[in-house]
N, C-alpha and C positions, 0 to 999 in steps of 0.2 A: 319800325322799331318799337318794342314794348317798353309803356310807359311803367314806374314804380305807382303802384297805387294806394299802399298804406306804409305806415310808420315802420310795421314788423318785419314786410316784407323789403324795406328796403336798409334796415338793420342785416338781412342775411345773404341780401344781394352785394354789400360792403364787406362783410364776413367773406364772403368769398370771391375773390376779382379775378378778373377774366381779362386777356390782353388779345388784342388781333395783330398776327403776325402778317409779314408780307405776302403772303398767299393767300388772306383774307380769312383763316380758321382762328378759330379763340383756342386758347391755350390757358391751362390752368397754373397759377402762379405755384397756390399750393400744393400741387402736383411734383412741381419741380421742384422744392425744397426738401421732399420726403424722399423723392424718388434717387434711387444711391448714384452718384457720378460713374459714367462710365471711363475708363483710360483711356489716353488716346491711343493708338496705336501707331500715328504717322511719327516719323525719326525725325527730328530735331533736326534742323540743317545748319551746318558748323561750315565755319570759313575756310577752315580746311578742306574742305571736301570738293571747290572749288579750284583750290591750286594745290592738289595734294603732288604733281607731279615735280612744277617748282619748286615747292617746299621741300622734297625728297633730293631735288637735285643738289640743291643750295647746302644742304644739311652735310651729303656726301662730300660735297665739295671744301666746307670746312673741316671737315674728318681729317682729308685727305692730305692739308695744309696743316693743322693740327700733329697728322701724323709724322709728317715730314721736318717738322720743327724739335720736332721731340727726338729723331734721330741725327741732326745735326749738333743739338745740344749735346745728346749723350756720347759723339764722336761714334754711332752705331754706324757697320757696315751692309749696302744694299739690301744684302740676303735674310737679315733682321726679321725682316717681312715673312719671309718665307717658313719661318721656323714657328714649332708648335709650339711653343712655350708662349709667342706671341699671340698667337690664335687663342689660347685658355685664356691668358691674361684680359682680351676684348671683349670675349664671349663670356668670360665668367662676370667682367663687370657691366655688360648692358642686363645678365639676368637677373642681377641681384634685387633683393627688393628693398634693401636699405643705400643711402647715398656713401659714397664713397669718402664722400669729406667726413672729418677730418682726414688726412692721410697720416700716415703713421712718421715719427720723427724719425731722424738719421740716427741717433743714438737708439731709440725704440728697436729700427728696423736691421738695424747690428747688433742687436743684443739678443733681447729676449726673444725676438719673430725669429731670429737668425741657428739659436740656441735651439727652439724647439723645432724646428726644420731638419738642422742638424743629426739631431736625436734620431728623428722618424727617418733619414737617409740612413744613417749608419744600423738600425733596425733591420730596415728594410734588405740592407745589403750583405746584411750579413743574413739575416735567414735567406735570403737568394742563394749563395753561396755555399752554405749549408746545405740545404737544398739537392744543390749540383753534387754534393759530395757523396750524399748520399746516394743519388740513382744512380749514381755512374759510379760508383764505390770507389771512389780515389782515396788518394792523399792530398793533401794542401803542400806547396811549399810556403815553409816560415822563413821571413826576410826580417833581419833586425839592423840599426845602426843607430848611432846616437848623432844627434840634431842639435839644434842651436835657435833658438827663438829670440825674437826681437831685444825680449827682456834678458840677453846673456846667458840664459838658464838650460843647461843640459838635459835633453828628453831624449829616452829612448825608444824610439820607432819602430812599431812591430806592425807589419804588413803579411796578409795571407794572399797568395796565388793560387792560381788553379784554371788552367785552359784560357791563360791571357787575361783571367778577371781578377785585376785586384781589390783587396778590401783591408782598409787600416783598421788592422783590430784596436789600434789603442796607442797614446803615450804616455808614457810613467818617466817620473821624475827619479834622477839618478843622484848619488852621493859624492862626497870628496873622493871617493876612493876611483880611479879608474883601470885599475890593473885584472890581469884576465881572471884571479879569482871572482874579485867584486862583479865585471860584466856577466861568469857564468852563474853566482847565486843570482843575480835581478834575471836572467835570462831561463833559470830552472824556474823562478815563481811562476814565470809568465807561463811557459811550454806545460807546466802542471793546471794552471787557468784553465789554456785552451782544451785539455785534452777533458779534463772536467766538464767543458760545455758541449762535449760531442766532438769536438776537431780530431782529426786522422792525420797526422806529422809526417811526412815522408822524406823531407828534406829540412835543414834550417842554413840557411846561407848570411854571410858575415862578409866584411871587406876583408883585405888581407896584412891587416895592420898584425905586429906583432902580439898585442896584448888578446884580440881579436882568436889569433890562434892558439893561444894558450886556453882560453876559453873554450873554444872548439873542441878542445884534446880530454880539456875536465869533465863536459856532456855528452862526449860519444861513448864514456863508459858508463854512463847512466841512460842512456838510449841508445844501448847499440843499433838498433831497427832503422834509426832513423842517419839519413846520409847527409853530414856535414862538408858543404864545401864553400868558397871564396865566392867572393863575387865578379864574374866578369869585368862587367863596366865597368867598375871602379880600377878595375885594369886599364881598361882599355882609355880610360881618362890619364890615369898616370903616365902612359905610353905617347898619348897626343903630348901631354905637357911637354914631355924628355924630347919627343921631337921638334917641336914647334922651337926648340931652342939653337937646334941643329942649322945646318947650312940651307936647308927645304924652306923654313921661314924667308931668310931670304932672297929664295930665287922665287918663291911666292909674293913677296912684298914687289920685287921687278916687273912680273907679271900683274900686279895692281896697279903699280904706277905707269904703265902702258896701257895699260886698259881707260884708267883714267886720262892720262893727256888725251890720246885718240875724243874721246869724249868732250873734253875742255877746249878742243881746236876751231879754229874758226869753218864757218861755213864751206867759204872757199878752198881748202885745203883739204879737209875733206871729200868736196865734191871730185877737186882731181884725182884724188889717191880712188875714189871710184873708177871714174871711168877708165883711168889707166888701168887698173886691174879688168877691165871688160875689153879693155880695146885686146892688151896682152898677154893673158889668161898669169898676169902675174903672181909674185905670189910676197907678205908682206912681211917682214920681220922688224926687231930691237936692234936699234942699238948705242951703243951712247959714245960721247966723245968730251973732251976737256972744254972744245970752244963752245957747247949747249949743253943744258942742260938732260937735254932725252929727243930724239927723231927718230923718224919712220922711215924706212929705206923701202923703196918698191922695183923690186927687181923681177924683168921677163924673160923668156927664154934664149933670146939675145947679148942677154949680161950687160942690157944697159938700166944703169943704175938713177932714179931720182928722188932724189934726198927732201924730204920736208921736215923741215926744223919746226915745230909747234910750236912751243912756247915762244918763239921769235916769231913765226909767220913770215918768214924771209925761206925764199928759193936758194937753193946753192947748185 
């Protein structure tokens, strides 16, 4: 080993130190403080990376319960799952890069979100529409009728057709007046609107109330082109009503309340009225009597007859 042998030299021998590493080389200290740090290159080992399968599993599996909580809450049906709008809704909020909380309030999410959504559908669906009118150079049919909103308040509802798509142009508020002049001025401003924004008229159709066709009669001399007529359905609804009052109601109400007992019967009664009909290729009818209420008569091609009283559960 070299010894220090004067004052100077071992002033620059202390200036400069030297360390011996385990391989037995000296190594310059101040080497390594000048010399620039290299990065490391090796990857960090995170906890994850040992159970990332667990972890994945576990994760899916609250999703799943998660998911399922959220549809019995909402009284959603199976198919829920299935439908895209559910798929945006997941996928748009796992990419987001902001958190999803706060979420939006009930009043918020009815109003203003619900408003401006609104807007962009009825945009949306009407240049669609237009659209279709255009390449295929139709006509729209115009469907109008007056409504009634929660608030008591008379609107009248103008709907455009055209190859099974409909689109509500709009509702406008109507006056004290409701006779077929008043309907055909609000119903001239509207058909003057549409036709201003591009719409092609080929039809406007109305229920078949009387004020209804007085209106009709005052617009087809200011549009002859265009083909005024009634509304079916609204036929065909006053037709149900007139009948539903007839003698049909009743024999309808008979055949419910057979349907129903059959169903409300005990087990046993049932089970025979089966096999009876398998044993003799029976066949079942109604019928009723003062001493029951309603029974089931099962007769076979021998014309023997056996009676089950339901509502009683007694053989006769």
């Amino acid at each position: 080993m070299a010894h220090v042998q004067s004052r100077d030299t071992t002033t620059t021998s202390c200036a400069t130190s030297f360390t011996t590493n385990r391989h037995g080389t000296n190594r310059n200290l101040s080497e390594d403080i000048t010399r620039p740090q290299q990065a490391s290159t090796r990857k960090q080992v995170r906890i994850d990376d040992f159970y990332t399968g667990f972890s994945h599993e576990e994760e899916r599996k609250l999703f799943e319960r998660v998911l399922l909580e959220f549809q019995a809450d909402n009284n959603l049906p199976d198919t829920f799952i299935e439908r895209k709008s559910t798929y945006r809704l997941l996928h748009l909020a796992h990419k987001m890069a902001i958190d999803v909380d706060p979420l939006p309030s009930r009043k918020t999410q009815g109003g203003k979100v619900l408003d401006l959504y609104a807007v962009a559908c009825e945009d949306y669906d009407i240049a669609t529409q237009k659209e279709c009118q255009q390449n295929s150079e139709s006509r729209v049919n115009f469907l109008s009728d007056v409504w009634q909103n929660i608030a008591q308040a008379h609107l009248l509802g103008c709907m455009l057709w055209l190859y099974g798509k409909q689109v509500i142009y709009g509702l406008f508020k109507t006056g004290s007046r409701h006779d077929g002049v008043a309907i055909a001025q609000q119903m001239k401003q509207v058909m003057k609107k549409m036709e201003e924004e591009g719409w092609n008229i080929g039809a406007a159709v109305t229920d078949n109330a009387g004020q209804c066709g007085w209106a009709r009669r005052i617009l087809s001399l200011r549009w002859p082109q265009v083909a005024f007529s009634i509304c079916f359905a609204h036929e065909l609804n006053n037709l149900v009503r007139v009948v539903s009052k007839t003698e049909y109601s009743t024999v309808a109400k008979d055949a419910s309340d057979a349907v129903n007992t059959i169903k409300t019967s005990s087990s046993m009664c049932l089970q025979r009225l089966r096999c009876a009909c398998k044993k003799s290729t029976a066949m079942i009818c109604v019928c009723t009597s003062c001493a029951t209420p309603a029974g089931i008569v099962c007769t076979d091609v021998s014309r023997h007859y056996f009676v089950f009283v339901v509502h009683w559960n007694y053989w006769g």
